[in-house]
C-alpha positions as CSV (number, residue, x, y, z in Angstrom):
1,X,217.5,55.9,141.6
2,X,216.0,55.1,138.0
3,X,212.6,53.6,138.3
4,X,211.7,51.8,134.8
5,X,208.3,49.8,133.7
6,X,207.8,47.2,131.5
7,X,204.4,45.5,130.1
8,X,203.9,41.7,131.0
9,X,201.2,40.6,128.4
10,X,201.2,37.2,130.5
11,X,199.9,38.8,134.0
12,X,195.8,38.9,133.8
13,X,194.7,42.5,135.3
14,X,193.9,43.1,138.7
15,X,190.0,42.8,138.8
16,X,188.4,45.1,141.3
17,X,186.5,48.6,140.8
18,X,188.5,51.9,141.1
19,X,186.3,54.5,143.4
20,X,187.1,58.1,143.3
21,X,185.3,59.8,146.6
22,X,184.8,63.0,146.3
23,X,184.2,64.2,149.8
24,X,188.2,62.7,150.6
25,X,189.4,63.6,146.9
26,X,190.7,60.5,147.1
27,X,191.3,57.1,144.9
28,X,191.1,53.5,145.8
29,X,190.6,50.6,145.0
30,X,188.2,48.0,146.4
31,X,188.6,45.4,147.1
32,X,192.2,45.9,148.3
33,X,194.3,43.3,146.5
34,X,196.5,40.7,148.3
35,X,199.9,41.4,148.2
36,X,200.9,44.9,147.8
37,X,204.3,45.8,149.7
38,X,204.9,49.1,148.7
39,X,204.2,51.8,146.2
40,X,205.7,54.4,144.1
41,X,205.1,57.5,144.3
42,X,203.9,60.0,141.7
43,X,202.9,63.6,143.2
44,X,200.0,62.4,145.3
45,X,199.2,59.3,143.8
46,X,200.5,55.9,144.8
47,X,201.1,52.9,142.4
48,X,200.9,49.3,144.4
49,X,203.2,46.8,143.7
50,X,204.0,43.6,145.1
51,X,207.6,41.9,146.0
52,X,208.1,41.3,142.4
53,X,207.5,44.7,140.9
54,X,203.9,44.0,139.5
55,X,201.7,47.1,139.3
56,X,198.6,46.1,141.0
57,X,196.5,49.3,141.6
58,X,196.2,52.7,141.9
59,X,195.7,54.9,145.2
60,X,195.9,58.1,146.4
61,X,194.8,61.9,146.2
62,X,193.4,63.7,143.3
63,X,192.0,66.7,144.4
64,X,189.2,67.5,141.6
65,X,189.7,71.5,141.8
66,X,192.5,71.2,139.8
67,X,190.9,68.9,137.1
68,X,191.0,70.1,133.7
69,X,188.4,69.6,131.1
70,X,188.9,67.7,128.1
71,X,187.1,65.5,125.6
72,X,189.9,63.1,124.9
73,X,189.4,59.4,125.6
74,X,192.2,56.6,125.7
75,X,193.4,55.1,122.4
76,X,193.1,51.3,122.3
77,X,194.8,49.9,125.0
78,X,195.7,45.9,125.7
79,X,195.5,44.5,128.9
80,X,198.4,42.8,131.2
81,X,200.4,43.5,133.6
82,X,203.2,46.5,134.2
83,X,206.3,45.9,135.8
84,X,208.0,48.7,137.7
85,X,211.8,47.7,138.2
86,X,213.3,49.5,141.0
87,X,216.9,49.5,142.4
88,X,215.3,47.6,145.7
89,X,212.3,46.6,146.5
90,X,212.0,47.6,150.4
91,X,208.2,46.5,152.0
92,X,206.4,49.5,153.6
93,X,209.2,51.9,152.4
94,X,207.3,54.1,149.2
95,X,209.8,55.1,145.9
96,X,209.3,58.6,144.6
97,X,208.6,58.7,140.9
98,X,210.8,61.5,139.7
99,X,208.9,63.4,136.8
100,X,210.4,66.5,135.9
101,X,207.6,68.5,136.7
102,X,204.1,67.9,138.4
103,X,201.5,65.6,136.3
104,X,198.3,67.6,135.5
105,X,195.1,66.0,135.7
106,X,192.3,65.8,132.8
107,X,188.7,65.0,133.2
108,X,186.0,63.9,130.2
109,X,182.8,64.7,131.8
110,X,181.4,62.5,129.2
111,X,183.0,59.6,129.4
112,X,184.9,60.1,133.0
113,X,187.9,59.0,132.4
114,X,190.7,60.8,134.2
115,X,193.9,61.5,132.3
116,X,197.2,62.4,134.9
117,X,200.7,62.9,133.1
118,X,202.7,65.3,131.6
119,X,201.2,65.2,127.8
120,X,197.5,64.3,126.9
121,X,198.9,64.3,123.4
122,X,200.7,61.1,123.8
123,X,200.8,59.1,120.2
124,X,203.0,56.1,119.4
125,X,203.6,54.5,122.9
126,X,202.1,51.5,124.5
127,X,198.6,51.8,126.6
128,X,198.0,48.6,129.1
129,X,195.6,48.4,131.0
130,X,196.7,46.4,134.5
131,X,193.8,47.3,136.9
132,X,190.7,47.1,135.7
133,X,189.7,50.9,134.8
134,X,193.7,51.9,135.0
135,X,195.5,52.1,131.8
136,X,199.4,52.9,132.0
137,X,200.9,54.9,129.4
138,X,204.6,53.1,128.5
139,X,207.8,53.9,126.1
140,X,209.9,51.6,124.7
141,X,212.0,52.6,127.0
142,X,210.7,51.9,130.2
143,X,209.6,55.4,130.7
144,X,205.8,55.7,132.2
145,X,204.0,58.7,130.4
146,X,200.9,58.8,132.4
147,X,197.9,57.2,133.4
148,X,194.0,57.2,132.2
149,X,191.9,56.3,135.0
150,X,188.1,55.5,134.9
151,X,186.4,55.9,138.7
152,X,183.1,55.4,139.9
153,X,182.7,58.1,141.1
154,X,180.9,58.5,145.0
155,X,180.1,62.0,146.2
């Protein structure tokens, strides 16, 4: 199954405040958003989408042992929505993201944003913010690269 995103300048964001809690090592977001059916799945974290394929939050573990430092920030990003296109859209039933190999996860202490993908490096593709805090990395092609992430974080 090819899973595929697109940006959707014409969506607002989804406005809410992503928590990381360290105690669970675990993401939400809060408050919950109305209509999420189902997610897709990357290593441990979850991307909501509703019944049309709009990214609404992220969720999920993100154990903070195996953070990585690093004193990169996100470039500019716009904000809008992301569409994930799946085969079939199936309420309750998750989709498994199928990166080659596991994301790694990068922390500025500084500015605490949380970078999880398979390049920091990422130059020349499109960065759109569709959650408040939660910036998708894009290709032309549909491919999602990663994700910067921007928690308050509880202990």
């Amino acid at each position: 199954m090819n899973i595929t995103f697109k940006k959707n300048t014409r969506r607002n964001i989804t406005i809410g405040t992503l928590l990381y809690r360290e105690s669970e090592y675990s993401l939400e977001f809060d408050p919950l958003p109305v209509g999420g059916v189902t997610s897709v799945l990357i290593d441990y974290l979850n991307l909501e989408i509703d019944e049309e394929g709009n990214v609404l939050y992220v969720w999920g573990l993100a154990p903070k042992a195996t953070w990585k430092d690093t004193e990169k920030i996100p470039p500019s990003y716009i904000q809008g929505g992301v569409q994930c296109h799946l085969d079939k859209i199936i309420p309750g039933v998750s989709k498994m993201f199928n990166n080659i190999s596991p994301w790694q996860m990068f922390f500025n202490k500084r500015s605490e944003w949380l970078f999880t993908g398979e390049d920091i490096n990422y130059k020349g593709f499109e960065y759109i913010e569709f959650a408040q805090n939660c910036v998708a990395i894009l290709s032309d092609s549909g491919e999602l690269k990663g994700l910067w992430l921007r928690p308050l974080i509880i202990p």
